[in-house]
GUMILO-866239 format. One record per residue: x, y, z of N, C-alpha, C, CB in turn; residue number from 0. Coordinates in pm, whole numbers. Each point is the difference from the previous one (the first is absolute). Glycine has a CB too. Example, Ala and Ser with C-alpha at 12.3 -4.5 7.8 and 13.67 -1.06 7.14 Angstrom:
{{1319 -569 780} {-89 119 0} {90 120 0} {-189 -117 125} 0},
{{154 222 -197} {82 119 6} {-77 109 73} {118 -63 -215} 1},
END
This chain:
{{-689 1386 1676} {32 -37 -138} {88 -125 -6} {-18 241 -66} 0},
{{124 -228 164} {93 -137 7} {-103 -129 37} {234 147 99} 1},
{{-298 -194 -25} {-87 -124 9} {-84 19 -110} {1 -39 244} 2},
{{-58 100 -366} {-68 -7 -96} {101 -51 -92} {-170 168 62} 3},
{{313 -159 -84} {65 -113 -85} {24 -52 64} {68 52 -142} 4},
{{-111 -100 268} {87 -129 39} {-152 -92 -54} {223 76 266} 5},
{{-337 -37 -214} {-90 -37 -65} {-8 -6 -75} {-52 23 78} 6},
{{81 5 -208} {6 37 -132} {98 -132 -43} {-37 299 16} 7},
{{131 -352 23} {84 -115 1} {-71 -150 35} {179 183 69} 8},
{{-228 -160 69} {-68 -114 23} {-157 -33 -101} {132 46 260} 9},
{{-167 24 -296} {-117 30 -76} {49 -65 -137} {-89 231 133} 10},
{{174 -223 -151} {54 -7 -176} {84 -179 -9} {83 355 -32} 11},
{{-64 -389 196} {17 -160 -54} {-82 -47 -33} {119 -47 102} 12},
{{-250 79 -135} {-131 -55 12} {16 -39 -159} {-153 148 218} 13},
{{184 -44 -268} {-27 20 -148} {-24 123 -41} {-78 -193 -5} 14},
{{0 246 -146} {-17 87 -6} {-109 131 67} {119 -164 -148} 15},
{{-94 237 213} {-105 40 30} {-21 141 -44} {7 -163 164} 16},
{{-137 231 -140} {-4 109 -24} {-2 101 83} {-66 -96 -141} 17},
{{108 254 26} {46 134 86} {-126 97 -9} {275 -13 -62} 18},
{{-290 90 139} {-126 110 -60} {99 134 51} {-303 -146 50} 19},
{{341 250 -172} {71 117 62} {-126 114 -52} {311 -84 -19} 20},
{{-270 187 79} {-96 125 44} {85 79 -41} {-136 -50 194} 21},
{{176 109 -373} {80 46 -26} {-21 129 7} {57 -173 -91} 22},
{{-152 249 176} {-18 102 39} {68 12 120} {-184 11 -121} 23},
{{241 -77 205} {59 -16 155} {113 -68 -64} {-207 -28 199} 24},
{{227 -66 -246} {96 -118 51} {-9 -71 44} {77 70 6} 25},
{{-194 -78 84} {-42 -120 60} {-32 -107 -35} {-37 116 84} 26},
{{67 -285 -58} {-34 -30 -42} {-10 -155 80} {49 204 -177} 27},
{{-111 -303 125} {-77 -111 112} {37 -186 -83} {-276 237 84} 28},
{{290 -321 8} {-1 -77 -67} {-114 -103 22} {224 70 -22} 29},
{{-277 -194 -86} {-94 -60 22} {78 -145 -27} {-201 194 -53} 30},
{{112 -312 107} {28 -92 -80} {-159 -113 27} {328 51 16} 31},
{{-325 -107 -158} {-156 -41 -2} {-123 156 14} {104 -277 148} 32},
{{-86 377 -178} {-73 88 87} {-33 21 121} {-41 -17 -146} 33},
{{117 31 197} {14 -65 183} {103 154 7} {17 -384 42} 34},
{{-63 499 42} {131 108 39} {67 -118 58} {-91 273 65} 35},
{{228 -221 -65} {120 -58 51} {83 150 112} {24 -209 -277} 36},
{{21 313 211} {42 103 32} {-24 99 -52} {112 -102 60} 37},
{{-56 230 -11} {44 127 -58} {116 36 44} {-198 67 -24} 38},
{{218 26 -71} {138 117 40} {-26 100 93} {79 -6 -219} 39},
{{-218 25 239} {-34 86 61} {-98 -10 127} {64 75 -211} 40},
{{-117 -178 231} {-109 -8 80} {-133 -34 -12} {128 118 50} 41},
{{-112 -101 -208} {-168 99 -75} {-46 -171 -25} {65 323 -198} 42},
{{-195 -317 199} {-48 -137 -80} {-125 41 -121} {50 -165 252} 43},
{{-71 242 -265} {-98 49 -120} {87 15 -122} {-166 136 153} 44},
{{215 -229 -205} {80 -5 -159} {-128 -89 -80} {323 -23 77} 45},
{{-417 94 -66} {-121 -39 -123} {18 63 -140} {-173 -7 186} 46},
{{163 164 -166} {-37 9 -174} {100 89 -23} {-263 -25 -38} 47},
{{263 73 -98} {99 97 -40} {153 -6 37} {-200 122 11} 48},
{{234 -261 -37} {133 -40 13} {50 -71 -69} {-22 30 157} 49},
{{166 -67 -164} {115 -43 -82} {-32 -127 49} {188 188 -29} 50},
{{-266 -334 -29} {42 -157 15} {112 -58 -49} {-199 -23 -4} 51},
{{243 -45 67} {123 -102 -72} {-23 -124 52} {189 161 -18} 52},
{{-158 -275 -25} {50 -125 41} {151 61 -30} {-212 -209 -57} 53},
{{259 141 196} {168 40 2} {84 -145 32} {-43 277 115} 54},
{{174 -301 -175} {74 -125 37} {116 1 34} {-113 -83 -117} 55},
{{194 37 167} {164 23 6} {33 -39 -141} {59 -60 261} 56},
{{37 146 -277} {127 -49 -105} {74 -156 22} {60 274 2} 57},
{{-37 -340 -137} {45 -111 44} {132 5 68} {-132 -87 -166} 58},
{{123 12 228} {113 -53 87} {20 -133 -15} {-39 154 153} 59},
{{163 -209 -208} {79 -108 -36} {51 -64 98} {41 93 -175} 60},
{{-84 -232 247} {81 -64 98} {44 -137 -107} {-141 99 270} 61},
{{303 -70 -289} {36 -97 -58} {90 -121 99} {-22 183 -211} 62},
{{-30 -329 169} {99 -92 44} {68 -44 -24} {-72 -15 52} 63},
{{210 51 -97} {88 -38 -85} {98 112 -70} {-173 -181 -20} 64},
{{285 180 -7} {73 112 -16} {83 -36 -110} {-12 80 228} 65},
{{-12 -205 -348} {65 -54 -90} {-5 37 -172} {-30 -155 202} 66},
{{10 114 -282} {25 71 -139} {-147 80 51} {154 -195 -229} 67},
{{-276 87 242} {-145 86 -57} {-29 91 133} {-134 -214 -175} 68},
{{227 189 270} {-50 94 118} {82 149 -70} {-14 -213 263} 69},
{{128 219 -303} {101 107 -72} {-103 -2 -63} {255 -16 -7} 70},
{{-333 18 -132} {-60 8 -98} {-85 69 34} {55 -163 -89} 71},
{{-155 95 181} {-150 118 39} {69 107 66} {-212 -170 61} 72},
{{280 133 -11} {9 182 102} {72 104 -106} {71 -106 293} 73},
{{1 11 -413} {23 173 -58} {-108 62 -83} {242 -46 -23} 74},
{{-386 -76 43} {-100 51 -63} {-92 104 74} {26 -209 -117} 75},
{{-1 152 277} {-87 41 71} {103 170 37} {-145 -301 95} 76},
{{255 328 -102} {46 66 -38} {-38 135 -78} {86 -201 47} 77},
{{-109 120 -194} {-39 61 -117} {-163 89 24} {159 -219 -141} 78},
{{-210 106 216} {-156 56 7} {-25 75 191} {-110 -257 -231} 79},
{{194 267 223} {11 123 136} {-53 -93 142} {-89 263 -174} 80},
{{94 -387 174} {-27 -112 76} {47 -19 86} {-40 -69 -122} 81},
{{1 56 270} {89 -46 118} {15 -90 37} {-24 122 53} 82},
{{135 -221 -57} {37 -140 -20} {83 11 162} {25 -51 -331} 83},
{{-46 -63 365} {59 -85 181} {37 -145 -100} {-225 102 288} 84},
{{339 -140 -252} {92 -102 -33} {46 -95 115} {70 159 -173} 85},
{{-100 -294 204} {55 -84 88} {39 -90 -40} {-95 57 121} 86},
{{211 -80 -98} {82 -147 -54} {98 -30 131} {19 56 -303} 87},
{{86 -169 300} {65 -40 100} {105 7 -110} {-147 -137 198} 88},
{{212 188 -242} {132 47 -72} {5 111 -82} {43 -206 3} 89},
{{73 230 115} {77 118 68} {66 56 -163} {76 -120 309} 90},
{{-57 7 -373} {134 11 -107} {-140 123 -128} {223 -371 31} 91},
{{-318 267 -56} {-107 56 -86} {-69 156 42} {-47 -268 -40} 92},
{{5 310 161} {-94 93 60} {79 98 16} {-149 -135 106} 93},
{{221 221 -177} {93 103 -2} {-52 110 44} {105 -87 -160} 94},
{{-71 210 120} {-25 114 20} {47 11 -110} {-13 59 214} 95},
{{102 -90 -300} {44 52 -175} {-127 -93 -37} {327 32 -57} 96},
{{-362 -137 85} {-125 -60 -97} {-124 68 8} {84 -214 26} 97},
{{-106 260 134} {-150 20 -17} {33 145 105} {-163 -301 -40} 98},
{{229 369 -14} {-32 113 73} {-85 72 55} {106 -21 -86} 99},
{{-242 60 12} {-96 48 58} {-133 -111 86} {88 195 -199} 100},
{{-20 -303 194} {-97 -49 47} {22 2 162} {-40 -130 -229} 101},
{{-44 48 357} {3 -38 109} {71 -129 4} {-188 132 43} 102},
{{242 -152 34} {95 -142 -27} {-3 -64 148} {191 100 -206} 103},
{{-206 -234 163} {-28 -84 135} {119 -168 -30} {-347 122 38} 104},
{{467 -86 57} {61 -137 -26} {-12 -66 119} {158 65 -165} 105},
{{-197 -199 163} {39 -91 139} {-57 -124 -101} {-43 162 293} 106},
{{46 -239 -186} {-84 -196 -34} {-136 37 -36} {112 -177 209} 107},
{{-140 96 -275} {-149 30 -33} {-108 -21 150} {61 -101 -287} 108},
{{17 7 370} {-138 -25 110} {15 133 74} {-5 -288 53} 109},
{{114 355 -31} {-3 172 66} {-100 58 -72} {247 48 49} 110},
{{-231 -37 -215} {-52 104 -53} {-147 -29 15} {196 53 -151} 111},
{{-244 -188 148} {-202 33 -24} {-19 -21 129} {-108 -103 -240} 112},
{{174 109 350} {-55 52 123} {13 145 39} {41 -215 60} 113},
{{-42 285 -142} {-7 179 -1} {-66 59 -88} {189 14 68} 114},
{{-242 103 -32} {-147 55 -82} {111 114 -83} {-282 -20 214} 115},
{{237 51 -311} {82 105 -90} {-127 112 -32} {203 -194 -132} 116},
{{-153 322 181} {-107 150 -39} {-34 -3 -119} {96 155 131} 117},
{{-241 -226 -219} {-31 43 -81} {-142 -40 -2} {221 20 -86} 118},
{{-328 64 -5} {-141 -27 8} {-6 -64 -119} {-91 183 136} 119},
{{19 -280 -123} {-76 -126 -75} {74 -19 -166} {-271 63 151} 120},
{{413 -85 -75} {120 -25 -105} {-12 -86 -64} {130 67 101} 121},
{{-31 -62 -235} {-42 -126 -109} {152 -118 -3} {-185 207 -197} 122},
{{166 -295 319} {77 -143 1} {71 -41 -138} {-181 -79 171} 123},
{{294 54 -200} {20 -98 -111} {93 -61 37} {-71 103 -165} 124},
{{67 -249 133} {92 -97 106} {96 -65 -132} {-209 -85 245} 125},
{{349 89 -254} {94 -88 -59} {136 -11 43} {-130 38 -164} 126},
{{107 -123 278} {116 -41 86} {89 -73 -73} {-126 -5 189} 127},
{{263 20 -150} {83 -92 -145} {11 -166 96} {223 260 -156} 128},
{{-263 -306 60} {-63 -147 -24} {-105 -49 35} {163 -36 5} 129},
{{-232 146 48} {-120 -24 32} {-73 -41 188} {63 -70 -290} 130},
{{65 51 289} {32 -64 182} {-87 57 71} {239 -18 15} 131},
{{-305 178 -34} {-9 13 100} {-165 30 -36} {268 59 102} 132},
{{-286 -3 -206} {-148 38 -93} {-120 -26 92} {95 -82 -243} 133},
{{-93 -89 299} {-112 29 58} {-30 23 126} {-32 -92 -152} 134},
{{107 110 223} {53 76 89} {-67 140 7} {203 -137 -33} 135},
{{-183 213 -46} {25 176 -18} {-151 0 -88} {338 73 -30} 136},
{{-420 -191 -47} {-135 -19 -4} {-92 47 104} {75 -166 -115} 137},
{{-41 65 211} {-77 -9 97} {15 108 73} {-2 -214 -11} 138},
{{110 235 61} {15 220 41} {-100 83 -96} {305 12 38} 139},
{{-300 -32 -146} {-75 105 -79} {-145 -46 5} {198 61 -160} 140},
{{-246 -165 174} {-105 -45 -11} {-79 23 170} {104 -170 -234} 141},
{{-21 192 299} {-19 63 182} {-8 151 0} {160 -188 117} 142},
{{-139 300 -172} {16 130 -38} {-138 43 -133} {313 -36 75} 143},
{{-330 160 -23} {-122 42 -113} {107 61 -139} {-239 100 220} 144},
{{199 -99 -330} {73 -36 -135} {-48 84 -115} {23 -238 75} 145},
{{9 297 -146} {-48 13 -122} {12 -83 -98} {20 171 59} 146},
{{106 -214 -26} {25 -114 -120} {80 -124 65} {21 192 -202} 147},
{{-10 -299 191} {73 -102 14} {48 -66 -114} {-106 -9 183} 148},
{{249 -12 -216} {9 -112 -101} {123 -93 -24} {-145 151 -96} 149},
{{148 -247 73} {111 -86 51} {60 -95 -146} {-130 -16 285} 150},
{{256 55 -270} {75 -80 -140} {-16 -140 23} {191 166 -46} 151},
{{-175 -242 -93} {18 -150 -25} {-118 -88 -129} {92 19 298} 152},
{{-30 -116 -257} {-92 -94 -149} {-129 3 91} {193 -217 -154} 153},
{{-272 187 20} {-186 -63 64} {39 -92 101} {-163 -18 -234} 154},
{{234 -104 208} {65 -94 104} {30 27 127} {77 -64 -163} 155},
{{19 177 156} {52 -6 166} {-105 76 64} {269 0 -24} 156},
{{-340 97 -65} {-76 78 51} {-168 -51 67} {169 143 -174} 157},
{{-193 -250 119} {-144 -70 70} {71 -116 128} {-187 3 -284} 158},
{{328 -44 238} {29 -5 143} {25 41 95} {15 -70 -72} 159},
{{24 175 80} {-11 126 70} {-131 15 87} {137 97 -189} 160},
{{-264 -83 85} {-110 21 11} {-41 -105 113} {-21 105 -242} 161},
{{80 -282 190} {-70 -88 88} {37 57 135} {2 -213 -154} 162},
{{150 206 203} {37 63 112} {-74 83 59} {167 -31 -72} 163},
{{-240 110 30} {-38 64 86} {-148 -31 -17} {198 161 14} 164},
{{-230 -214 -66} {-160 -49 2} {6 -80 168} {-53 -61 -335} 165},
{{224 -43 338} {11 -53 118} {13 75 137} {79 -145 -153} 166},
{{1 253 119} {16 106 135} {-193 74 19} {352 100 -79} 167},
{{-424 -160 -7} {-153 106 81} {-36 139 -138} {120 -14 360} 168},
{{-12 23 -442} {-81 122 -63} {-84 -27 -102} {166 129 49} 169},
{{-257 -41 -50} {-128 -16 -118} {37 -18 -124} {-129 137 106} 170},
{{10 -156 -154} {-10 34 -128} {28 121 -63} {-128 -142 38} 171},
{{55 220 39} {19 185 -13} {116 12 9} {-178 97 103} 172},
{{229 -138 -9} {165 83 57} {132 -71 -141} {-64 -22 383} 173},
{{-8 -83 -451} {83 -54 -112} {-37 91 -121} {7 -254 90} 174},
{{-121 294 -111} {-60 53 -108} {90 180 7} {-288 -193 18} 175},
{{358 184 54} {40 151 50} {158 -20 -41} {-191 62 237} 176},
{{257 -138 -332} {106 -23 -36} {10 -23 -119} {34 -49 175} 177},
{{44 118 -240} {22 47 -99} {118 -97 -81} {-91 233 114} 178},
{{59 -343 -127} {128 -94 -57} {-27 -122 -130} {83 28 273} 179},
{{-14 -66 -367} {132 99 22} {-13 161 -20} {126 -206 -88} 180},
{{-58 264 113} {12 171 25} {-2 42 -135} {150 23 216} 181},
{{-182 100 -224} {9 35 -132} {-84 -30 -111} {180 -3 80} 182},
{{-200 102 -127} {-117 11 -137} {46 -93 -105} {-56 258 22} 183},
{{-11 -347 -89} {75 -90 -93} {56 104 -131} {-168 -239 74} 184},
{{260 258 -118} {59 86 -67} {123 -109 -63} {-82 243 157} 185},
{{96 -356 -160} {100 -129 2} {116 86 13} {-111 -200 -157} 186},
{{139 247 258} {138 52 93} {93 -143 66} {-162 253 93} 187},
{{300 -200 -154} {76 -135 8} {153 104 71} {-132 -213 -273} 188},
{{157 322 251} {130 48 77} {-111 83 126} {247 43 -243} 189},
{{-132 -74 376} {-2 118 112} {-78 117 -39} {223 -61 70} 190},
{{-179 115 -140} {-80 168 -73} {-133 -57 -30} {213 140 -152} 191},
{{-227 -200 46} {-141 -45 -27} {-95 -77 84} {101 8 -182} 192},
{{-46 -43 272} {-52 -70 124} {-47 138 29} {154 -227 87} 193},
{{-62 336 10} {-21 92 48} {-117 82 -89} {239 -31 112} 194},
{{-223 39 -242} {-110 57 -28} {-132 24 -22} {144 -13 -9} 195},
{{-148 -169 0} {-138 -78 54} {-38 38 93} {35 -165 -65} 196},
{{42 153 184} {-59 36 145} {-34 129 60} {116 -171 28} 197},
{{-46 294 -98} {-28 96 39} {-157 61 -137} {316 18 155} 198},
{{-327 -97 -236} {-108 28 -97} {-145 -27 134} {155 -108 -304} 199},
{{-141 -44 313} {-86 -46 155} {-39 111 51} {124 -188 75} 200},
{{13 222 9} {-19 73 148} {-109 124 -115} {313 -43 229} 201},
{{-266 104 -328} {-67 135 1} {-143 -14 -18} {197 105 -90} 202},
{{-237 -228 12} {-120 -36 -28} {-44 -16 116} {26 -85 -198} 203},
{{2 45 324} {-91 -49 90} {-9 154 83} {66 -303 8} 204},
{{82 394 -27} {-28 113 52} {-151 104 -32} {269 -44 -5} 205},
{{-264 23 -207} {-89 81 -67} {-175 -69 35} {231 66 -209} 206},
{{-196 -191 264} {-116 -47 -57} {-120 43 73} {125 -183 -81} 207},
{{-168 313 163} {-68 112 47} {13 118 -57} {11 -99 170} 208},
{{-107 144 -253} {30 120 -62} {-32 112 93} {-39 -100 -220} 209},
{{93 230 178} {-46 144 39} {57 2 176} {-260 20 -202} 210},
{{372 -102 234} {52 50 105} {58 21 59} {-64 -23 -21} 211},
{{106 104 81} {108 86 49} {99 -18 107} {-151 117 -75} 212},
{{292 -113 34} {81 -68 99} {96 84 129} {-3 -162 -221} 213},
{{41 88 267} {113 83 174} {54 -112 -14} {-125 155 220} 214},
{{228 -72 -149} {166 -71 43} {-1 -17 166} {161 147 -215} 215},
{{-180 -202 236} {-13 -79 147} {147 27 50} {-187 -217 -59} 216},
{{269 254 22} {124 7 74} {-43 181 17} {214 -245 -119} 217},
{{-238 273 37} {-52 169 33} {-108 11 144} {-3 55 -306} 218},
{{-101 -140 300} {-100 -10 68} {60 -38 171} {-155 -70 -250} 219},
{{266 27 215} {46 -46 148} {65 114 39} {35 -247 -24} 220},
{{18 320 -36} {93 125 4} {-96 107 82} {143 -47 -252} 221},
{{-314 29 170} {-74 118 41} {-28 -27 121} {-89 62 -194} 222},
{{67 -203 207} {-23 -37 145} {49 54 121} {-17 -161 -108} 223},
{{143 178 79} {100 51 129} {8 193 -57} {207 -308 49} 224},
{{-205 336 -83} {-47 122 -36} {-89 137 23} {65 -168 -80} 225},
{{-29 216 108} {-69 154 85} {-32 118 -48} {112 -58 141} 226},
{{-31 31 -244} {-8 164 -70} {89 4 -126} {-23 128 240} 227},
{{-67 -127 -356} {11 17 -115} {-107 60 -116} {142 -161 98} 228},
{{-52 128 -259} {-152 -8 -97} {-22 -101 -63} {2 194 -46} 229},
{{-121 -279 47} {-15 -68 -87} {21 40 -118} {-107 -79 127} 230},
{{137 -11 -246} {-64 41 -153} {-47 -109 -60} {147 170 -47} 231},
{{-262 -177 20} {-68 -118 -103} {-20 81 -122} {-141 -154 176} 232},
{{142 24 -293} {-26 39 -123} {-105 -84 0} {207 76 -106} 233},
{{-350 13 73} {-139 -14 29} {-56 -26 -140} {-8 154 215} 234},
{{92 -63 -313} {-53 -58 -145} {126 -3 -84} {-250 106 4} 235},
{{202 -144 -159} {126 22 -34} {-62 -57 -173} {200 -39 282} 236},
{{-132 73 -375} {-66 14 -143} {158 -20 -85} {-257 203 54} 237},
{{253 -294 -160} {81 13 -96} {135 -68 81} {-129 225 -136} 238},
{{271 -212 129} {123 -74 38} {33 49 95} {71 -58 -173} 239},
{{-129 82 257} {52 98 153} {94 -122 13} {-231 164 158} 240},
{{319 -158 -25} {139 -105 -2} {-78 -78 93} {258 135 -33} 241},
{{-315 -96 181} {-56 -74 53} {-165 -17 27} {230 25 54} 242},
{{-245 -139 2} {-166 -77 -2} {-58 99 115} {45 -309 -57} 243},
{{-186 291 55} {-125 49 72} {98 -28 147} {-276 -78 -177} 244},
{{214 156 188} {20 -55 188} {176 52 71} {-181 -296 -65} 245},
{{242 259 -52} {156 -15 116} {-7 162 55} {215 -204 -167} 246},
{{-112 179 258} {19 91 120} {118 25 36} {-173 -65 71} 247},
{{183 212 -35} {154 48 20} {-86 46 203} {169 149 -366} 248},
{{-51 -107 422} {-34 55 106} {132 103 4} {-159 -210 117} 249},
{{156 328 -96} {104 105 43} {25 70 146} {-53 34 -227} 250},
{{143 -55 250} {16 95 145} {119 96 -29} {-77 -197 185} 251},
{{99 260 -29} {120 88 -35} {146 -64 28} {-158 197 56} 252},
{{117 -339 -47} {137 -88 -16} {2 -45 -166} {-7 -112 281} 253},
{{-14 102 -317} {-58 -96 -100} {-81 -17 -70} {62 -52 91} 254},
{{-73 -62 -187} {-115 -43 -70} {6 -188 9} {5 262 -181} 255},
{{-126 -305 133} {13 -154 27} {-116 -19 -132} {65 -50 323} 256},
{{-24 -21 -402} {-88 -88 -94} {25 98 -119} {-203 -125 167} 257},
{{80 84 -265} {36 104 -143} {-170 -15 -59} {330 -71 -89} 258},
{{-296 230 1} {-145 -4 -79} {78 -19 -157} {-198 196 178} 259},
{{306 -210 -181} {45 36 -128} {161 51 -37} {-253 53 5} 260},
{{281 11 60} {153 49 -4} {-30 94 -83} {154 -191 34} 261},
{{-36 241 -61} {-6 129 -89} {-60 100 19} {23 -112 -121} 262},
{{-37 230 49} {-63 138 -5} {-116 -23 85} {74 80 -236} 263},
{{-167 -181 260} {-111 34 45} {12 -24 100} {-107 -13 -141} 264},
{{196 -125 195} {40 -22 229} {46 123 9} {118 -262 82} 265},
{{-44 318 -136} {85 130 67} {-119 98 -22} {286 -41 -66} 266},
{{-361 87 28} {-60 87 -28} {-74 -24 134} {16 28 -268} 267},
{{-120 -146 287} {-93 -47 92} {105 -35 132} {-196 -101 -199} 268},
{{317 101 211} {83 -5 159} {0 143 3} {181 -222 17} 269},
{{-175 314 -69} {55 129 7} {-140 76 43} {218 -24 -191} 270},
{{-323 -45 177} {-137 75 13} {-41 -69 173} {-95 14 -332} 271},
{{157 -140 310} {-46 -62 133} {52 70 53} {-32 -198 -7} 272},
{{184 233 67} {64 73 86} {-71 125 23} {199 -107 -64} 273},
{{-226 144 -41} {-78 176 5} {-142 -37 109} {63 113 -327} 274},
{{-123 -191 261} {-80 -53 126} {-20 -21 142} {14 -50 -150} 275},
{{112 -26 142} {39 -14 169} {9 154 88} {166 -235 -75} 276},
{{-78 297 -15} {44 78 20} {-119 184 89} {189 -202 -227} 277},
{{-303 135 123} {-72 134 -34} {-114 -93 84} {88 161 -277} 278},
{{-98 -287 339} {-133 -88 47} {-70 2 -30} {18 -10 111} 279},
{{-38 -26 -263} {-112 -9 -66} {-21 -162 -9} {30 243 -129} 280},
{{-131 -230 133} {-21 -182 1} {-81 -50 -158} {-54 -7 326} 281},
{{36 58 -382} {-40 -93 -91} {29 87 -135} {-186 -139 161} 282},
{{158 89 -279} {58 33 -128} {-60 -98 -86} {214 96 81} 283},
{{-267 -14 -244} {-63 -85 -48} {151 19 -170} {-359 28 166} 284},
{{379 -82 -237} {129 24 -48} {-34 -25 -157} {155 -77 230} 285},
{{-146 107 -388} {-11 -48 -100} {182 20 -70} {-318 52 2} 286},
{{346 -170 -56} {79 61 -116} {7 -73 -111} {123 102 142} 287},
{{-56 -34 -259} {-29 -46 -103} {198 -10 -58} {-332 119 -24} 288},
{{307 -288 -3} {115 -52 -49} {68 1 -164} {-90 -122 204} 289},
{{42 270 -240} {58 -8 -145} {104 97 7} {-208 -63 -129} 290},
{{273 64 41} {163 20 -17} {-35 181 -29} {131 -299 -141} 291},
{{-259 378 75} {-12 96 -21} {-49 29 127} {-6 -6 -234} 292},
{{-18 -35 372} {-51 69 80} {102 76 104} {-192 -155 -51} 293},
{{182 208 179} {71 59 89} {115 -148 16} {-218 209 125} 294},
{{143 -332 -68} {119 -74 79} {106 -65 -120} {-177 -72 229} 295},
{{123 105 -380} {69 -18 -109} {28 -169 23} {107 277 -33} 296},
{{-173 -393 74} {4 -122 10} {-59 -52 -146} {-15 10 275} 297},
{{79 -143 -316} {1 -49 -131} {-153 -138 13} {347 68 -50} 298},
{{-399 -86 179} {-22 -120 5} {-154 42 -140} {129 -111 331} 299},
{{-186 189 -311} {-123 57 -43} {-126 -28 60} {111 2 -180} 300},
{{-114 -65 299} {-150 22 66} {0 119 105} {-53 -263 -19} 301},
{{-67 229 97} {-11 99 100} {-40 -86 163} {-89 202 -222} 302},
{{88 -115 311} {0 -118 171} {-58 173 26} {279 -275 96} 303},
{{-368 217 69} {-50 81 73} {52 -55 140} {-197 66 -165} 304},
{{248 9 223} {108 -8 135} {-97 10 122} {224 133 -114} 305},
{{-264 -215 236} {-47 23 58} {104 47 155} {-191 -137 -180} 306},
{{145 249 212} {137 17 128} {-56 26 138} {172 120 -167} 307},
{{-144 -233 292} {-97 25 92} {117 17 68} {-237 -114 -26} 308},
{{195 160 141} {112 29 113} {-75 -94 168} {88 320 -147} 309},
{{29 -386 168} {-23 -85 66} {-66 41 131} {169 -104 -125} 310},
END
């Protein structure tokens, strides 16, 4: 099971690919192009009578810059449950009171884009203060697979930019893959409104695939090293459930790692995983219903179907 997410990782820099689960087992396989890739299990017959998804990582925020609009997006990315990586070369700006939940990277900028940072096909946004370093941390992003790229400044600095690197060898394509100036035209003139431009972007380029279903790659690395637990996917889900298709909790008898939701319904679904472990049952098919008149008495008013495999 552990080399099926590690596979499951390398598979997913690609882009999006797809899952086939066997929600009669748990089992379940990945493809990409229609091409098997893996299983969880061994099995390669995931033809009919199964759960499809196109599946993607959650965004992940690699920001360059740690100044008003770098503060600005992350308390957006924040807001929208977003995992933001921050690199700047001052110490004074990149706090732990500023950006607490984020990953934080201080040194010179030529340290920082000679090091790879853990995330799958993250969304770049470059606004170095004065710009010094922008195209610089371009060309890093433009060397790395991407969901999004996009880089502050006027039309001006920004097609010079462009010439530059028309001179260093990159395409046409690899220019057409930058997002500048950044941000949705919304005529945003403060930090905030900057920031809100840009995180409008990132989601659009996130949404702009419908019907599919996301993982947390920091979870996925977790399963990797991992031996013995329960999965939990949320396989469906109807009306304001808290979280999207796909995310994933994993439970052991240390612990838990990731979330389907919090509240009445994680505790309900950790408390069933454990029973699981416990009793070695390996699989579980799960419904509940999120209205305030039901057992888990939750306000959101939809409903999710819990998928629980045991590793």
């Amino acid at each position: 099971m552990s080399e099926y997410y590690r596979m499951f990782l390398r598979t997913a820099e690609e882009g999006v690919i797809e899952r086939r689960t066997d929600i009669n087992t748990g089992e379940e396989a990945l493809y990409s192009n229609g091409k098997f890739i893996a299983s969880s299990s061994g099995r390669t017959d995931f033809d009919a009578d199964l759960l499809v998804e196109k599946v993607r990582s959650e965004p992940h925020i690699i920001a360059f810059g740690a100044g008003h609009i770098g503060k600005a997006l992350y308390d957006l990315a924040v807001l929208n449950d977003m995992k933001m990586t921050v690199l700047d070369d001052r110490k004074e700006l990149l706090t732990e009171e500023r950006f607490p939940l984020a990953e934080r990277h201080i040194d010179n900028y030529e340290n920082l884009l000679i090091r790879e940072y853990p995330a799958v096909s993250p969304y770049y946004v470059i606004f170095t203060h004065g710009h010094e370093y922008d195209t610089a941390c371009l060309e890093y992003a433009l060397k790395h697979k991407a969901s999004y790229i996009g880089m502050i400044g006027s039309k001006k600095k920004t097609e010079r930019t462009f010439c530059l690197l028309r001179e260093k060898g990159f395409s046409e394509d690899d220019i057409r893959r930058v997002h500048a100036p950044i941000g949705l035209a919304i005529g945003a003139e403060t930090p905030e409104e900057i920031a809100i431009s840009i995180m409008a972007e990132i989601i659009s380029a996130f949404r702009s695939e419908k019907n599919v279903s996301v993982f947390d790659a920091d979870l996925l690395r977790i399963l990797a090293e991992t031996e013995e637990g329960i999965v939990i996917r949320i396989i469906d889900k109807h009306g304001s459930a808290p979280r999207e298709r796909g995310s994933m909790m994993l439970v052991t008898e240390k612990g838990s790692y990731g979330t389907i939701g919090g509240g009445a319904i994680e505790k309900d679904a950790a408390e069933t995983a454990i029973k699981m472990l416990r009793e070695n049952k390996k699989h579980l098919l799960k419904h509940y219903s999120l209205k305030a008149d039901d057992d888990l008495g939750m306000v959101c008013g939809g409903d999710e179907t819990l998928l629980f495999s045991s590793l």
